[in-house]
VEXNUTOR-594732 format. One record per residue (C-alpha): x, y, z; residue in three letters; residue number from 1. Coordinates in pm, whole numbers, padded with zeros to 5 digits. Each point is the difference from the previous one (the first is absolute). Layout:
<atoms>
atom xx=X&yy=Y&zz=Z&rest=ALA&nr=NUM
...
</atoms>
This chain:
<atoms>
atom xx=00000&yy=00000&zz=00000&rest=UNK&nr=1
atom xx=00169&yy=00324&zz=-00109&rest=UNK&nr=2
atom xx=-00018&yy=00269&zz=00307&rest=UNK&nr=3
atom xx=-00196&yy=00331&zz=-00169&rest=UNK&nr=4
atom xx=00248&yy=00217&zz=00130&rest=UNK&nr=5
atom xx=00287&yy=-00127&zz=-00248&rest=UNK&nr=6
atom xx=-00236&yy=00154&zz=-00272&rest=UNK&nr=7
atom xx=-00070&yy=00358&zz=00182&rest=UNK&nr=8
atom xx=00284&yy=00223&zz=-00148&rest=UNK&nr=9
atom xx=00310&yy=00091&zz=00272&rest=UNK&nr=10
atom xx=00006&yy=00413&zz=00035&rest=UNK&nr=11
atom xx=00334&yy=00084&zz=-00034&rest=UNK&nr=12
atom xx=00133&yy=00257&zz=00340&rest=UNK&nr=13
atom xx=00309&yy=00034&zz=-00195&rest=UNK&nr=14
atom xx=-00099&yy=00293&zz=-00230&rest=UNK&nr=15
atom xx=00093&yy=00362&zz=00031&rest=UNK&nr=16
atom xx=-00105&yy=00213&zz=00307&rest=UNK&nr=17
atom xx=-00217&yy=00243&zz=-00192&rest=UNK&nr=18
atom xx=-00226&yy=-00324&zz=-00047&rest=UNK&nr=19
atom xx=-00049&yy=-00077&zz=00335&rest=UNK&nr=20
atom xx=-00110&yy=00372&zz=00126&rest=UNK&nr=21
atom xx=00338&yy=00079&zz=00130&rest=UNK&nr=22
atom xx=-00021&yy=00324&zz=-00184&rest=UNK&nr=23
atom xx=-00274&yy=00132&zz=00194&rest=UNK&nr=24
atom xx=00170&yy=-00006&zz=00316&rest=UNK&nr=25
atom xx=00147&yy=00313&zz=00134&rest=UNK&nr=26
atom xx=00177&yy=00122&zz=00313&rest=UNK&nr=27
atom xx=-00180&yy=00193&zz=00286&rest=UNK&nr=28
atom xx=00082&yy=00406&zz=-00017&rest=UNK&nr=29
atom xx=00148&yy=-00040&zz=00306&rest=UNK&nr=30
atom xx=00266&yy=-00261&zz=-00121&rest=UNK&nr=31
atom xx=00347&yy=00127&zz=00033&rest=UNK&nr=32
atom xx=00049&yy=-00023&zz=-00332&rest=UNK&nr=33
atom xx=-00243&yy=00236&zz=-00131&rest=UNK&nr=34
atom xx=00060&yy=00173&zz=00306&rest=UNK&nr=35
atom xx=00373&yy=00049&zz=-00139&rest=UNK&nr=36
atom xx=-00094&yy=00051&zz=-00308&rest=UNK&nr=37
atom xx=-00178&yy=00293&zz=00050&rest=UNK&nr=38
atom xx=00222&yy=00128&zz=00272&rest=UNK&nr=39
atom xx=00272&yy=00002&zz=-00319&rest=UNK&nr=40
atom xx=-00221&yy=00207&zz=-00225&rest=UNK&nr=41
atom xx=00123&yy=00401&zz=-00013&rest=UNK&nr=42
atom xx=-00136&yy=00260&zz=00171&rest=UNK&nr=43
atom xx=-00167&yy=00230&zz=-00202&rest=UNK&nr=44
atom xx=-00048&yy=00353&zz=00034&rest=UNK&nr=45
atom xx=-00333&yy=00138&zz=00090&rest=UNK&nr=46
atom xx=00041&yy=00271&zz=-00295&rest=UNK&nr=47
atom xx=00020&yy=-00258&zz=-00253&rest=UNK&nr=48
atom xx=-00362&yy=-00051&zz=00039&rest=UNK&nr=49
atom xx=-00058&yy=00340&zz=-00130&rest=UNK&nr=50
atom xx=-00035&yy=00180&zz=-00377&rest=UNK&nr=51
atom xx=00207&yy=00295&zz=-00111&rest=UNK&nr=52
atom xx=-00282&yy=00212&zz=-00008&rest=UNK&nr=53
atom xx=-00010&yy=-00070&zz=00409&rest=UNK&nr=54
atom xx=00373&yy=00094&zz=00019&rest=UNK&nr=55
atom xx=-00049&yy=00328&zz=-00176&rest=UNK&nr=56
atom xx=-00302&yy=00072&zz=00238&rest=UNK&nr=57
atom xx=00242&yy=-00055&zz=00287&rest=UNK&nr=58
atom xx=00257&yy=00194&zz=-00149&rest=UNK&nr=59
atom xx=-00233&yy=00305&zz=-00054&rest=UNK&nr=60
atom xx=-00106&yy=-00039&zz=00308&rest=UNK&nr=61
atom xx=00335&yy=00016&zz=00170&rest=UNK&nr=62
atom xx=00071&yy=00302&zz=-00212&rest=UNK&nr=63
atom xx=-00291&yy=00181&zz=00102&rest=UNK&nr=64
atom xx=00047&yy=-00036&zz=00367&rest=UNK&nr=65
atom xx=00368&yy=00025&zz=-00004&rest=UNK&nr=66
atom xx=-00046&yy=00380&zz=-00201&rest=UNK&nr=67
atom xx=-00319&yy=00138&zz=00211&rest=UNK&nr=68
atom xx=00228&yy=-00095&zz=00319&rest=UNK&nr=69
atom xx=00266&yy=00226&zz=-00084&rest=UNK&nr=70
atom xx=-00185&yy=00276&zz=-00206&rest=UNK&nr=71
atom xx=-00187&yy=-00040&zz=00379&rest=UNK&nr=72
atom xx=00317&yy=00018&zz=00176&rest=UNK&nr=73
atom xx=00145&yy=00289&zz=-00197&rest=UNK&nr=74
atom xx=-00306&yy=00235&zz=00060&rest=UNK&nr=75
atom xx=00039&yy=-00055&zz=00379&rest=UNK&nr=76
atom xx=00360&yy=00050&zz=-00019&rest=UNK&nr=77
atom xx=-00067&yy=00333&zz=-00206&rest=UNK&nr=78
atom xx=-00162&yy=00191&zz=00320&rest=UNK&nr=79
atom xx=00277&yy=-00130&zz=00220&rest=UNK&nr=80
atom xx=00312&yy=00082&zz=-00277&rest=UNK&nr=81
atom xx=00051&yy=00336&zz=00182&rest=UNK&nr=82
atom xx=00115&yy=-00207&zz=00271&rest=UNK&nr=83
atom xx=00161&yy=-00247&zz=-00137&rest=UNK&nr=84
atom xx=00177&yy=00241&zz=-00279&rest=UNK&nr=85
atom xx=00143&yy=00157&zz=00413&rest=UNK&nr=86
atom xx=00128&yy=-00357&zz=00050&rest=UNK&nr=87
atom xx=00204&yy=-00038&zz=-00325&rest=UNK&nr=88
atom xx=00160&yy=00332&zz=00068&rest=UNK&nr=89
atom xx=00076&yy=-00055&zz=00320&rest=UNK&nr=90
atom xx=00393&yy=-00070&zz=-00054&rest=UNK&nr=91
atom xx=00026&yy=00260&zz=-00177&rest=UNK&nr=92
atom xx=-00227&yy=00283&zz=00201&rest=UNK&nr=93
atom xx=00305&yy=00220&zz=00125&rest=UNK&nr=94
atom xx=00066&yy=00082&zz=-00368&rest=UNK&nr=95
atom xx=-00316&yy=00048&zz=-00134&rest=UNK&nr=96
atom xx=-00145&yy=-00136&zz=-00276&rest=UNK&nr=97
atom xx=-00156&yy=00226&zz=-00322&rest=UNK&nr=98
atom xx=-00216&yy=-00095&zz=-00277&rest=UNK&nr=99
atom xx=00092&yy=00175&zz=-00346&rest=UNK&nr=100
atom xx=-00280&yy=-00034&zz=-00196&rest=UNK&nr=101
atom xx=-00370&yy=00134&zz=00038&rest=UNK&nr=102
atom xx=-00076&yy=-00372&zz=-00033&rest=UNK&nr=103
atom xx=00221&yy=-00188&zz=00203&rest=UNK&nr=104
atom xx=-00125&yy=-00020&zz=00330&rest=UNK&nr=105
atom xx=-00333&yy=-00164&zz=-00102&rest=UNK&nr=106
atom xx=00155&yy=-00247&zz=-00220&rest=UNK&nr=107
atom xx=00241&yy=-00086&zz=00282&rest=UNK&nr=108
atom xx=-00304&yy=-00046&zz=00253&rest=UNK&nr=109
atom xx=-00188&yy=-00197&zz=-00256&rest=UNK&nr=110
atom xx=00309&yy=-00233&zz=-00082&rest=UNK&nr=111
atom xx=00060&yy=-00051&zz=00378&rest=UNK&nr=112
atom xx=-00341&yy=-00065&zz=00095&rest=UNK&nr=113
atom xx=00012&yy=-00255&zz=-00357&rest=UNK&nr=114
atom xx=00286&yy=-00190&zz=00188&rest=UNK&nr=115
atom xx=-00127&yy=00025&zz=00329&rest=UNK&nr=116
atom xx=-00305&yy=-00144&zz=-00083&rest=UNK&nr=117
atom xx=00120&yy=-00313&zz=-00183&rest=UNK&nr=118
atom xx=00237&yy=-00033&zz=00274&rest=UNK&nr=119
atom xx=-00288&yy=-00039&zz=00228&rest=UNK&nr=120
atom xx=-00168&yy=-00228&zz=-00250&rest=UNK&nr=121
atom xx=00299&yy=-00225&zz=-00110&rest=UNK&nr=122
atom xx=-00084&yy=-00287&zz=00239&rest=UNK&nr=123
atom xx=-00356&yy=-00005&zz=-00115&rest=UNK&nr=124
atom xx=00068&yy=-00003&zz=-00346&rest=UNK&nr=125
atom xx=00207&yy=-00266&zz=00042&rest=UNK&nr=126
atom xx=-00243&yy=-00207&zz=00204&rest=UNK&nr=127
atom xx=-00233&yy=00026&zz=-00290&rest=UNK&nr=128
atom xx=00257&yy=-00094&zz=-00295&rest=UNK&nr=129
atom xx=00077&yy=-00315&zz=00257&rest=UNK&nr=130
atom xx=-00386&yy=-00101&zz=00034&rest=UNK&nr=131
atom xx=-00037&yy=00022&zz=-00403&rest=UNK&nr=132
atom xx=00311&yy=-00262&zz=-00032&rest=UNK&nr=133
atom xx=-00033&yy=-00208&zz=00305&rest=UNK&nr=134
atom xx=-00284&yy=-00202&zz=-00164&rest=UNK&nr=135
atom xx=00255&yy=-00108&zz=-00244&rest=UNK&nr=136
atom xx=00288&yy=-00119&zz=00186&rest=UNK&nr=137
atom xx=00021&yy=-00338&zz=00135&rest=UNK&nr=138
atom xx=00016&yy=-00048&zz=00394&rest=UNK&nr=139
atom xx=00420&yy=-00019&zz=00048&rest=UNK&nr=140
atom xx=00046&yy=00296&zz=-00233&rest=UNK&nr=141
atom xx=-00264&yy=00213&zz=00228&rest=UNK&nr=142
atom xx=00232&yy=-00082&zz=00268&rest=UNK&nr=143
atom xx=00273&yy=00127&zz=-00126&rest=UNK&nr=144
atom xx=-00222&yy=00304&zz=-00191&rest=UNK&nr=145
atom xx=-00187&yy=00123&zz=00362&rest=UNK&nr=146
atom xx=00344&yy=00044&zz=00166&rest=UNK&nr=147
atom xx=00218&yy=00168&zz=-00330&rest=UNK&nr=148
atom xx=-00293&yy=00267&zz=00010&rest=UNK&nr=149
atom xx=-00010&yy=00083&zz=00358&rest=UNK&nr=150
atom xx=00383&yy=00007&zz=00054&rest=UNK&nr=151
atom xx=00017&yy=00235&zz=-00376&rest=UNK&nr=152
atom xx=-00232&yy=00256&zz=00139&rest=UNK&nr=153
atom xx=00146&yy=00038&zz=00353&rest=UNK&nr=154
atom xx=00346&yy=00036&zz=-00143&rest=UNK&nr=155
atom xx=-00135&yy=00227&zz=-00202&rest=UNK&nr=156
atom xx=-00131&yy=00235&zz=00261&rest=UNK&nr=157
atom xx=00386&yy=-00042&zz=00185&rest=UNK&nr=158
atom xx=00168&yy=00066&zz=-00247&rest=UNK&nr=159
atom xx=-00214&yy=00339&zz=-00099&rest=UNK&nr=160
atom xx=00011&yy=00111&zz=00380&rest=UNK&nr=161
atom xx=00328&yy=-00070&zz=00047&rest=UNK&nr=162
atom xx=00065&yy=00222&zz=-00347&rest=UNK&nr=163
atom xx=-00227&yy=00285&zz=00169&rest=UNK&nr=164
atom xx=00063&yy=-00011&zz=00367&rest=UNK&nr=165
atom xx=00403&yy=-00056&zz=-00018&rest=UNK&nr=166
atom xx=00136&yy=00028&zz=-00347&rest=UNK&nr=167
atom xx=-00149&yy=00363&zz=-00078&rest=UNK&nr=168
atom xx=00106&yy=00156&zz=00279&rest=UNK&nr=169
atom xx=00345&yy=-00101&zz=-00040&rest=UNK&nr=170
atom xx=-00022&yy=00083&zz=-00325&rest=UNK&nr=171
atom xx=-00113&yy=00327&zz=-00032&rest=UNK&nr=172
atom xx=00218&yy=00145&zz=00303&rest=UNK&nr=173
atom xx=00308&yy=-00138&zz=-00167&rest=UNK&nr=174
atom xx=-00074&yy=00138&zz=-00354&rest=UNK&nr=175
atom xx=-00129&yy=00353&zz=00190&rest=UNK&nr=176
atom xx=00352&yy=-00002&zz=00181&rest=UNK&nr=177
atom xx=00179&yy=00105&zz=-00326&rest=UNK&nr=178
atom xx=-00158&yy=00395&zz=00013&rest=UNK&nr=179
atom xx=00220&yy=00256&zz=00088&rest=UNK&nr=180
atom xx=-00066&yy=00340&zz=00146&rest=UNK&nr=181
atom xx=-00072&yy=00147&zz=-00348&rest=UNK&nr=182
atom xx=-00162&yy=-00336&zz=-00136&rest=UNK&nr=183
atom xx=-00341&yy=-00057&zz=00132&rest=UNK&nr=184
atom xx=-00247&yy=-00296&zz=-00099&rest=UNK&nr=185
atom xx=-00327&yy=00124&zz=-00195&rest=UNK&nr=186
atom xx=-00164&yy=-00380&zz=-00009&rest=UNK&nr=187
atom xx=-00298&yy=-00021&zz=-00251&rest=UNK&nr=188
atom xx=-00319&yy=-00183&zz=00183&rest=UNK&nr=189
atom xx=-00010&yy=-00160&zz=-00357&rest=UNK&nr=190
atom xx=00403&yy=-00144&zz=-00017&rest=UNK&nr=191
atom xx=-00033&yy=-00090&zz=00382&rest=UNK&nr=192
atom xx=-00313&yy=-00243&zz=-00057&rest=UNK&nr=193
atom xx=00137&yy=-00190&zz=-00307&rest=UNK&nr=194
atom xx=00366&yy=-00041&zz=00232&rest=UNK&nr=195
atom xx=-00194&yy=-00147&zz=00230&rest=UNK&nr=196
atom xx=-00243&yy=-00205&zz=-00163&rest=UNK&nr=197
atom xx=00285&yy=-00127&zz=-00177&rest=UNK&nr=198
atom xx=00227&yy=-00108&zz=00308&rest=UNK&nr=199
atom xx=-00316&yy=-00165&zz=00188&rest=UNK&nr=200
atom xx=-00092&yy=-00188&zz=-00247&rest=UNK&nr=201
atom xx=00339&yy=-00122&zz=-00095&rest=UNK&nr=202
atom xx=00031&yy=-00100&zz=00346&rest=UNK&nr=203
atom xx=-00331&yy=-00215&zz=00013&rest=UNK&nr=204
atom xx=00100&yy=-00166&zz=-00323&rest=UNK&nr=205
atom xx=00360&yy=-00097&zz=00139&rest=UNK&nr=206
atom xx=-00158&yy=-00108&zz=00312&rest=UNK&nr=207
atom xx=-00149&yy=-00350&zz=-00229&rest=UNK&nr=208
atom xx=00351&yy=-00137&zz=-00030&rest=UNK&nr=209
atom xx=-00065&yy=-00247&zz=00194&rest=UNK&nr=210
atom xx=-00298&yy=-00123&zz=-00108&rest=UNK&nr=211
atom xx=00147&yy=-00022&zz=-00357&rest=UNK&nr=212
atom xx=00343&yy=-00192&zz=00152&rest=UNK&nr=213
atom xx=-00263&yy=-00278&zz=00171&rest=UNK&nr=214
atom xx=-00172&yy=-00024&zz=-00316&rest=UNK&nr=215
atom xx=00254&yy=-00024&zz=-00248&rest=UNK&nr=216
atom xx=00190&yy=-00234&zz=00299&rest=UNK&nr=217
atom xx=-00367&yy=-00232&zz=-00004&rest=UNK&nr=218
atom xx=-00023&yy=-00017&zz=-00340&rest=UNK&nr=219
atom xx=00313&yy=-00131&zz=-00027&rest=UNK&nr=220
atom xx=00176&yy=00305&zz=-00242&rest=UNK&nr=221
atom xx=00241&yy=00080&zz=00234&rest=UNK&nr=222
atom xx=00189&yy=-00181&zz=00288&rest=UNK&nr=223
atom xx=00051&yy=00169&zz=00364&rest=UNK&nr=224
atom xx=00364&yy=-00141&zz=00038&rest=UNK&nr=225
atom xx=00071&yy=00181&zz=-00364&rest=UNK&nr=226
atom xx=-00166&yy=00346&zz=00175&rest=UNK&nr=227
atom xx=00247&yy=-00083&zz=00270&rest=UNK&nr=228
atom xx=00314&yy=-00033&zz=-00165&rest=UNK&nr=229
atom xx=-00078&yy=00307&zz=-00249&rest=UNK&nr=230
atom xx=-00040&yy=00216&zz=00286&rest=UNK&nr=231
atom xx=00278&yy=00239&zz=-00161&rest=UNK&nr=232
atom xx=-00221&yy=00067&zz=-00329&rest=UNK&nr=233
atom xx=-00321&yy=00033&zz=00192&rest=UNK&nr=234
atom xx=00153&yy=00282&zz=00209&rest=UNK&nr=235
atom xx=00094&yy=00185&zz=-00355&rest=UNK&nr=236
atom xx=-00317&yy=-00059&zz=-00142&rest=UNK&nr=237
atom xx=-00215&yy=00116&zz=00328&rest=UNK&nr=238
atom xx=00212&yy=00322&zz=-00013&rest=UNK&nr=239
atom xx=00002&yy=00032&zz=-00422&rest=UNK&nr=240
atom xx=-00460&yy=-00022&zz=00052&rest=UNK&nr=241
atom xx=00044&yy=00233&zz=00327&rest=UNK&nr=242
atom xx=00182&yy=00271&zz=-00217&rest=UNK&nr=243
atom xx=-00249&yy=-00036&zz=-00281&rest=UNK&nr=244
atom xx=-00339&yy=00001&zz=00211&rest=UNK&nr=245
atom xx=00124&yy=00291&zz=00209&rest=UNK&nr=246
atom xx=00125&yy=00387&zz=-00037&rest=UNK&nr=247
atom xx=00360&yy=00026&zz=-00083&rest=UNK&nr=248
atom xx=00120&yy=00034&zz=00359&rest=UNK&nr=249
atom xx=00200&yy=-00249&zz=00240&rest=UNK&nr=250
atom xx=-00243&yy=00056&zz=00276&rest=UNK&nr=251
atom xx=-00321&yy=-00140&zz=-00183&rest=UNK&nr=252
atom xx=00222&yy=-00269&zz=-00194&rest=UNK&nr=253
atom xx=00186&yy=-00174&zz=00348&rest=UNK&nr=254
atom xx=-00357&yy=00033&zz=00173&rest=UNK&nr=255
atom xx=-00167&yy=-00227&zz=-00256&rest=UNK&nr=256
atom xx=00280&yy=-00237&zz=-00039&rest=UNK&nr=257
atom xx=00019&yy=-00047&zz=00362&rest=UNK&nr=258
atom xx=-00310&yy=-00170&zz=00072&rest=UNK&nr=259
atom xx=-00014&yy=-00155&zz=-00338&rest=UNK&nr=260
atom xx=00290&yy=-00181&zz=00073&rest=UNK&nr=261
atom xx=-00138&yy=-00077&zz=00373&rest=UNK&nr=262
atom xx=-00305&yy=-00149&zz=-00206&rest=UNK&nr=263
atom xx=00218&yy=-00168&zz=-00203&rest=UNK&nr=264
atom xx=00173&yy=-00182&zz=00225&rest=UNK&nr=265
atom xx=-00280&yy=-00128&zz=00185&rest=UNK&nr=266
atom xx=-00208&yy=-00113&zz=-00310&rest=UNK&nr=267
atom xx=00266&yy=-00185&zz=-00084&rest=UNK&nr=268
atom xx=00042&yy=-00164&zz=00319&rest=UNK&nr=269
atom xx=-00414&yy=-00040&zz=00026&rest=UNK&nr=270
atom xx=00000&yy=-00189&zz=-00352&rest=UNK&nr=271
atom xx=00270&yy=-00249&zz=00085&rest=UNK&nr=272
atom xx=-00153&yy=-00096&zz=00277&rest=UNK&nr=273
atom xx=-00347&yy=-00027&zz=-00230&rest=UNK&nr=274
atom xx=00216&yy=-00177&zz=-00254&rest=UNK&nr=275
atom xx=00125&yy=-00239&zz=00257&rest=UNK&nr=276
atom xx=-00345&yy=-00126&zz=00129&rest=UNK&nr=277
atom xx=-00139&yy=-00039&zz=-00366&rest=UNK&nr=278
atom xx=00258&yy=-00231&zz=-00089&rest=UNK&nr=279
atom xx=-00013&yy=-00210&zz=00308&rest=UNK&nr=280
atom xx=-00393&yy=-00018&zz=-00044&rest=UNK&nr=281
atom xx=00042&yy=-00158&zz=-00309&rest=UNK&nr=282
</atoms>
């Protein structure tokens, strides 16, 4: 008797996986591979979500509020420039000071109260160029963007009072010192506020060395141990931008290269110890 079962046909278990629903099967979300698969995927910025047309809005915007703060701040600044026109002059009050055309005076007051008031303004307008690019940066460069802005504009504002409160003062009495009894200073109001517009702001700019040493050291452009061992042409070259951003006296010249080189010094110092920790995170 032949067993019924010889004739059913044998399935065959041997075939591919896709035949036996193997293909349908797929790991949990919370498996840790997907889990480090999607931990590996880059992080994308939050602007990159957005059309041009929404960057330009932002960008006019920024505009906008950046201009109406200091036309804003250079109207108040206007009704105060009597005083603060008494506060440039001050250095230079036992001598007088003269304007020599019917027109001078007012443009002087309306410059100075122009400069005062975006001097007021500067670390607003900043804030607000910050907040239109932040939403494009990705998280570690924020880090490094929040600090580079805060430490530019407070260096700023050093190096611009140090220019006002120190530097002028020394300035003007040593270039005053070379009257004689039959030569006496007549100092146009006008010649006076572009000397020392001109020396303040040189001194703010100066006053971002280091910043641009730790940045260029980061970056890797430059090395801190080369900034070390060409301390001899650095001294030249301090002294060589000090006699080119300043009036043609010693005075002015040796009292920007002083703290310049100071600054130097210690950026140097600051980015090879930043240099130092990068390489022994990685």
């Amino acid at each position: 008797m032949t067993d019924s079962r010889d004739d059913e046909p044998q399935q065959d278990h041997t075939g591919p996986r896709d035949q036996m629903g193997f293909d349908e099967l797929e790991p949990a979300e919370d498996h840790p591979l997907v889990a480090g698969q999607e931990s590996e995927e880059e992080e994308v910025p939050a602007e990159q979500g957005q059309g041009f047309l929404d960057h330009l809005e932002d960008l006019r915007s920024t505009l906008i509020q950046a201009s109406l703060a200091g036309f804003a701040a250079t109207i108040i600044c206007w009704f105060v420039s009597s005083r603060l026109l008494d506060i440039l002059v001050r250095p230079i009050k036992d001598q007088g000071v003269y304007f020599t055309a019917p027109n001078e005076a007012f443009m002087v007051r309306f410059k100075l109260s122009a400069v005062m008031g975006l001097f007021i303004v500067a670390p607003f307008i900043f804030y607000r160029l910050y907040m239109f690019i932040i939403p494009g940066l990705y998280q570690k460069e924020k880090r490094v963007v929040t600090p580079l802005l805060i430490s530019t504009t407070v260096l700023f504002y050093t190096g611009v009072s140090f220019g006002f409160l120190v530097v002028i003062p020394q300035v003007i009495a040593f270039l005053m010192s070379f009257g004689t009894a039959y030569l006496s200073p007549l100092i146009g109001i006008g010649a006076y506020f572009e000397l020392v517009s001109r020396l303040v702001l040189a001194f703010g700019l100066v006053f971002q060395l280091p910043l641009v040493i730790l940045f260029l050291s980061v970056i890797g452009l430059v090395k801190p141990k080369t900034l070390l061992k060409t301390w001899r042409y650095a001294i030249v070259i301090i002294f060589a931008a000090s006699a080119l951003l300043t009036p043609p006296d010693v005075i002015s010249q040796v009292m920007m290269a002083g703290p310049v080189l100071v600054l130097y010094w210690g950026s140097v110092l600051v980015a090879l110890v930043v240099t130092r920790k990068q390489r022994k995170d990685h």
